[in-house]
C-alpha positions in Angstrom: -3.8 -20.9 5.7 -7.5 -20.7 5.5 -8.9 -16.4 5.3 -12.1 -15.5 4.9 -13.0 -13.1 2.1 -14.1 -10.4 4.9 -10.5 -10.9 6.6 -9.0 -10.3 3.4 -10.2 -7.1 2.6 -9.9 -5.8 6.1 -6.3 -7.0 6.3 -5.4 -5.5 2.8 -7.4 -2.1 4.7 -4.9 -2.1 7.7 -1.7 -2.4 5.7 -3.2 0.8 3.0 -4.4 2.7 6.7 -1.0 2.2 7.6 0.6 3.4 4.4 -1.7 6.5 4.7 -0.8 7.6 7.7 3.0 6.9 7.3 2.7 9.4 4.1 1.2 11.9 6.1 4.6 11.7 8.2 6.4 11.7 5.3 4.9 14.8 4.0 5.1 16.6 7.4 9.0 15.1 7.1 9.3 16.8 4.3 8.7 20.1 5.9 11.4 19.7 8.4 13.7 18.2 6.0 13.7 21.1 3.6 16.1 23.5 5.4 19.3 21.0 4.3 18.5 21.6 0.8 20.0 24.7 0.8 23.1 23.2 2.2 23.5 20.4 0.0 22.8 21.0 -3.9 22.0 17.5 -4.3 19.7 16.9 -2.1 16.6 18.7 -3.7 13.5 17.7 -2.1 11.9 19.7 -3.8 10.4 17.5 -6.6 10.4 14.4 -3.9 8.0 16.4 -1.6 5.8 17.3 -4.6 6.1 13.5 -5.9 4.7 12.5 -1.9 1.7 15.4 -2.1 0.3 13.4 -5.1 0.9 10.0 -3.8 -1.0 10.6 -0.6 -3.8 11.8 -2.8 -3.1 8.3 -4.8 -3.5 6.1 -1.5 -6.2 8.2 -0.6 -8.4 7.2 -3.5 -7.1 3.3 -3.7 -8.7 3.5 0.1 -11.7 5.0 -1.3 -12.1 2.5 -4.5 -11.4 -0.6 -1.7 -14.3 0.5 0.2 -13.4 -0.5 3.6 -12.1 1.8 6.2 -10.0 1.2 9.5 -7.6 2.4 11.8 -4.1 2.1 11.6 -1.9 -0.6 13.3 -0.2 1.1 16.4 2.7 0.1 15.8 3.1 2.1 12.5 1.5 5.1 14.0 4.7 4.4 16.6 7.1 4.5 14.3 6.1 7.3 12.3 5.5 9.1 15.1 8.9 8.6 16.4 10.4 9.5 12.8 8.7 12.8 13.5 9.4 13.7 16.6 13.1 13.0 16.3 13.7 15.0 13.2 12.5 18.2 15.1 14.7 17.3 17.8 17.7 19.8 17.5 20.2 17.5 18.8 19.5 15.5 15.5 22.1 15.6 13.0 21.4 16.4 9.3 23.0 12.3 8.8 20.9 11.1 11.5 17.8 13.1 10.2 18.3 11.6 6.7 18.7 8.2 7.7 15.7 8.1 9.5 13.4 9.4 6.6 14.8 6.6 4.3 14.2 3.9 6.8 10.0 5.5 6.5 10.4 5.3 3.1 12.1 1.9 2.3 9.3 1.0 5.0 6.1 2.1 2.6 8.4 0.9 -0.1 8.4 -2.6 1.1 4.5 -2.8 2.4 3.4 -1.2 -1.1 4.8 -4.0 -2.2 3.0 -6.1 0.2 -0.3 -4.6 -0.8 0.3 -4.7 -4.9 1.4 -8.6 -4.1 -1.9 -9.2 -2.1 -3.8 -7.7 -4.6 -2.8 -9.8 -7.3 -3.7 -13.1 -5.3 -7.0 -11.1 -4.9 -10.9 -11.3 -6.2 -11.0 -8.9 -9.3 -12.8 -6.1 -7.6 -9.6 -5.3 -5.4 -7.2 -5.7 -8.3 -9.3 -3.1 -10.0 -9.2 -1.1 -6.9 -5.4 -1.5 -5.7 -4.1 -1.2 -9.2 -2.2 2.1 -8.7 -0.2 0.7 -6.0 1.8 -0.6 -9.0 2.8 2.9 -9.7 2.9 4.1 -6.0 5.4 1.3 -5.1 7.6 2.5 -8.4 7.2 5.7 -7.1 8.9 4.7 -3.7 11.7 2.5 -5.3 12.7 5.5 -7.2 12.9 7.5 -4.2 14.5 4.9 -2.0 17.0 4.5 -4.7 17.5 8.1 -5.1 17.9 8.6 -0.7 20.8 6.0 -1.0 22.8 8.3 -3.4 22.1 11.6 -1.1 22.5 9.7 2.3 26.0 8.5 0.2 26.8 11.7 -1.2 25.6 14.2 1.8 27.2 11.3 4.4 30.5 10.6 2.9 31.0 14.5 2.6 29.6 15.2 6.2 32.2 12.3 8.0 35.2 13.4 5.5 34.7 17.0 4.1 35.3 15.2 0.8 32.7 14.1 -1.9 32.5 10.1 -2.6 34.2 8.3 -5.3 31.5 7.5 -8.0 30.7 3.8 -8.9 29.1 3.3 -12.2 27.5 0.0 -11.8 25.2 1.5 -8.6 24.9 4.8 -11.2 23.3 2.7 -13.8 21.6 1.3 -11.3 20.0 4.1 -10.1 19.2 5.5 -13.4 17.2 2.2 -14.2 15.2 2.7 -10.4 14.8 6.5 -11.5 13.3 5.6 -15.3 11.3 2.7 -13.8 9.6 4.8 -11.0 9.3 8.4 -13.2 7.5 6.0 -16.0 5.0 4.5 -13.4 4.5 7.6 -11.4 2.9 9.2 -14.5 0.7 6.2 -15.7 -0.6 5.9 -12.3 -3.2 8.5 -11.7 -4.9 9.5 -8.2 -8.7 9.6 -9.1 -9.2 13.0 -7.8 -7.3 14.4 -11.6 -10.1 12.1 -13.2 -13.2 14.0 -14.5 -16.3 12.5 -12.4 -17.7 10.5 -15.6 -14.1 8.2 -15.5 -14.2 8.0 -11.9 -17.9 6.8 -11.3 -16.9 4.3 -14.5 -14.4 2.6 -12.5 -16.6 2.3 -9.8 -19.2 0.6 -11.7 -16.9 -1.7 -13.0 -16.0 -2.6 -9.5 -19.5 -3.8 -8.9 -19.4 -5.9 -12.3 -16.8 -7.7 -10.6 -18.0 -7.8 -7.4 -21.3 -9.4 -8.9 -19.0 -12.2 -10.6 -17.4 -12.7 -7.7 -20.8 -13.4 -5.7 -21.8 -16.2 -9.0 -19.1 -17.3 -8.7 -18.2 -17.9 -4.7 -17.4 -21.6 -3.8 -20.0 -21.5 -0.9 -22.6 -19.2 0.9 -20.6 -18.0 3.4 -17.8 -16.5 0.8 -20.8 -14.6 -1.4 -22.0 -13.2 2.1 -19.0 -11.4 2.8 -18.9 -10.2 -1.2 -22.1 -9.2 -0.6 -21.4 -7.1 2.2 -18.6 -5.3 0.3 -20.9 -4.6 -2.5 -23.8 -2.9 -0.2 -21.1 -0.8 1.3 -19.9 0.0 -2.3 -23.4 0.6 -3.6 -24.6 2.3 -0.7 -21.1 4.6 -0.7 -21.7 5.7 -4.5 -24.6 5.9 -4.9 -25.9 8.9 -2.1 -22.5 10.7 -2.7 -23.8 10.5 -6.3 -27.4 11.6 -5.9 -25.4 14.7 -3.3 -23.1 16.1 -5.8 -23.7 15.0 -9.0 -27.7 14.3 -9.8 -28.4 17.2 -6.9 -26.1 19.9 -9.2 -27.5 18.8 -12.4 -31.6 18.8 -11.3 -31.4 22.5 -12.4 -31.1 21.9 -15.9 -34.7 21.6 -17.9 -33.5 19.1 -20.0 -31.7 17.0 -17.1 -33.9 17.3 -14.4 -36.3 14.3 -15.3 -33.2 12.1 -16.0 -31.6 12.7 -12.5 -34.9 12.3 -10.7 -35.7 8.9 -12.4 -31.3 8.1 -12.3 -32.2 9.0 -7.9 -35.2 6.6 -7.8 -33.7 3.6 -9.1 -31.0 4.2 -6.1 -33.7 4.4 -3.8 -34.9 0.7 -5.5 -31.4 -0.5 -5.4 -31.0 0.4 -1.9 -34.1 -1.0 -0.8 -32.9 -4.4 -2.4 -30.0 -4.2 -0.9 -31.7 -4.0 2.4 -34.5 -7.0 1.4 -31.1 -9.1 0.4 -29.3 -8.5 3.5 -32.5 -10.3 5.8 -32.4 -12.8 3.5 -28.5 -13.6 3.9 -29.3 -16.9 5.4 -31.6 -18.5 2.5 -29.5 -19.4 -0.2 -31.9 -20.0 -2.8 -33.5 -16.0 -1.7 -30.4 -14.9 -1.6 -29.2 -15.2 -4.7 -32.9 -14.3 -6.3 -32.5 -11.2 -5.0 -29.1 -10.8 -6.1 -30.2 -11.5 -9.3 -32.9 -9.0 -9.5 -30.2 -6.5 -8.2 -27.9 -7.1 -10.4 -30.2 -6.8 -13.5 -31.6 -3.4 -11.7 -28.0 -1.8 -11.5 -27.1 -3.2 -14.9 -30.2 -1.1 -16.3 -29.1 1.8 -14.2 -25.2 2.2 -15.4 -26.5 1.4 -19.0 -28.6 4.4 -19.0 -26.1 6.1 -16.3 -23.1 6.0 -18.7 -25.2 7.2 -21.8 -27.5 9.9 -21.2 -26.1 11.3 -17.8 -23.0 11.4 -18.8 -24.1 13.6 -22.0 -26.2 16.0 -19.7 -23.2 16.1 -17.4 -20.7 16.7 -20.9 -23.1 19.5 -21.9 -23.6 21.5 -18.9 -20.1 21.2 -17.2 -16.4 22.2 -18.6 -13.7 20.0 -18.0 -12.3 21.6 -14.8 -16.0 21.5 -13.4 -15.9 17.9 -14.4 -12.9 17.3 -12.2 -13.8 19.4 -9.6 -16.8 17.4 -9.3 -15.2 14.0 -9.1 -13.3 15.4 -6.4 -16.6 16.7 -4.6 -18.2 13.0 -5.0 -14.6 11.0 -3.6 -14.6 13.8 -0.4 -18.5 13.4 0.0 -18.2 9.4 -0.2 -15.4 9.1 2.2 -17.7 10.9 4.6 -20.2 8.2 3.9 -17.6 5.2 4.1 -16.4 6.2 7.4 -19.8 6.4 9.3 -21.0 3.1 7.4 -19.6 -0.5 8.5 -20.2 -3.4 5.6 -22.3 -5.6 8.8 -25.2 -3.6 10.3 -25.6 -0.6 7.8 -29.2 0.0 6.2 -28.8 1.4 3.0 -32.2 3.1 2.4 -31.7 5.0 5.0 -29.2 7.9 4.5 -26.4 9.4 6.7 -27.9 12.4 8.6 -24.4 14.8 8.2 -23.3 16.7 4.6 -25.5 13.8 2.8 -28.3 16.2 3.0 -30.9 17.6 -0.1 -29.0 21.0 -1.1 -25.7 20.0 -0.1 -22.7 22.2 -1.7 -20.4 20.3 -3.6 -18.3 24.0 -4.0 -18.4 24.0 -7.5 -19.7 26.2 -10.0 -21.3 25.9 -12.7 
């Protein structure tokens, strides 16, 4: 089955849209669902509600790292719509309630799966950016594994006023699931917790991919569609950069310089970007001016990852650091939902936060 590389990514963005807005059920589930913890000692959702807050922050920044945006399927905003709205339904019981919420989560269980599985089969920009869907699928295995013990336990006891006999082989089973899915869930790590010099490193190793990838396409019409992804990538990162993180740091003496010359060679970049897109139909132009784009951003992260990232070390604490990375990620998903990879100029900036002053809220 023959998919082109700009079907890929948009199909591997429709199952994560999907994933996203089944975890904002999930967490709005979670608020409905918390009354029967009371009744039930084992079923704490406490820690499983906290577990879903930080996974939605996870998807969130895997969307943000894959750099394409769309809406989800309606048939998954169906279903978790209907999960919803019959959980507050009062003629619901507790069993019924339960049930449901496990079928949502075996269902982001399974297409987690989906997307890690893609990914793998993937050009090595998305593996870089889908790689905490290997955690985030643990995560929902454990869970799934540890609903089918409550909806046993909290079912058996509802039907028969007794608790259930205890099996040991589906015990040790669900131990494993548990050890598996607490042991992932902590070496995956939304990007949001990252400080803002870890987080715009991963992003630039996206485009050192992305770069190989375009070298290496097996015809024109593949590095187009690479080439499309990286101009939204570049375009993306770098004004959310120049907003939050060169804008913050221009009031330092000894930073200013370094953040104004850092500024102009995104207004170069952008500009090639722009000369390379026209030129998407002459091979041998084409990949000239990939070339002298490439060498351009190579120079930039090089001098990017050295002496900003000191200025940034020495003027910021590690909190502010954090903060900030969480100021570029909201500032960039502004960007990446008014910009399409097809018809965007990249010179030319957005005209709503991405604006000279613009607060990123933190202090410094």
């Amino acid at each position: 089955m023959q998919v082109s590389e700009q079907d890929r990514r948009e199909g591997i963005a429709s199952e994560l849209a999907d994933i996203f807005y089944r975890q904002q059920a999930i967490i709005r589930c979670n608020e409905l669902l918390g009354f029967n913890a009371s009744k039930n000692s084992d079923m704490n959702f406490q820690a499983m509600s906290e577990e879903d807050e930080k996974t939605l922050r996870m998807i969130e920044s895997v969307i943000n790292s894959h750099g394409v945006r769309v809406e989800p399927k309606i048939a998954a905003v169906a279903m978790a719509d209907m999960v919803l709205e019959t959980l507050a339904d009062d003629a619901v019981t507790p069993l019924e309630q339960l049930g449901l919420y496990t079928l949502l989560k075996q269902n982001q269980m399974l297409c987690s799966h989906l997307v890690h599985k893609s990914a793998q089969v993937s050009p090595a920009d998305i593996k870089l950016a889908i790689g905490p869907f290997e955690g985030i699928y643990a995560t929902f295995t454990k869970q799934v594994g540890q609903l089918v013990v409550m909806t046993e336990t909290f079912g058996v006891e509802w039907i028969t006023g007794d608790k259930p006999a205890s099996g040991i082989a589906g015990r040790v089973r669900d131990a494993f699931a548990t050890v598996a899915g607490a042991v992932m869930s902590k070496v995956a790590k939304p990007t949001e917790d990252m400080n803002v010099m870890t987080v715009l490193t991963v992003e630039h190793r996206k485009v050192d991919a992305l770069f190989k990838e375009i070298e290496g396409a097996s015809d024109l019409a593949k590095a187009q569609d690479l080439f499309k992804q990286l101009k939204a990538d570049l375009t993306a990162h770098s004004i959310a950069e120049e907003d939050v993180v060169y804008n913050a740091f221009k009031r330092f003496d000894d930073s200013k310089d370094a953040m104004e010359d850092a500024q102009k060679e995104h207004e170069e970049l952008r500009e090639i970007l722009d000369d390379a897109t026209y030129l998407l139909a002459d091979e041998e132009q084409f990949y000239e001016k990939v070339e002298e784009l490439k060498d351009l951003v190579k120079h930039h992260v090089d001098e990017e990852e050295g002496k900003i990232f000191d200025l940034i070390k020495r003027h910021s604490t590690e909190d502010q650091q954090v903060a900030y990375s969480k100021a570029f990620l909201d500032a960039k998903r502004e960007i990446q939902l008014n910009l399409g990879t097809d018809t965007a100029i990249a010179s030319v900036q957005p005209t709503s936060s991405q604006q000279p002053g613009f607060d990123s809220g933190v202090s410094i």
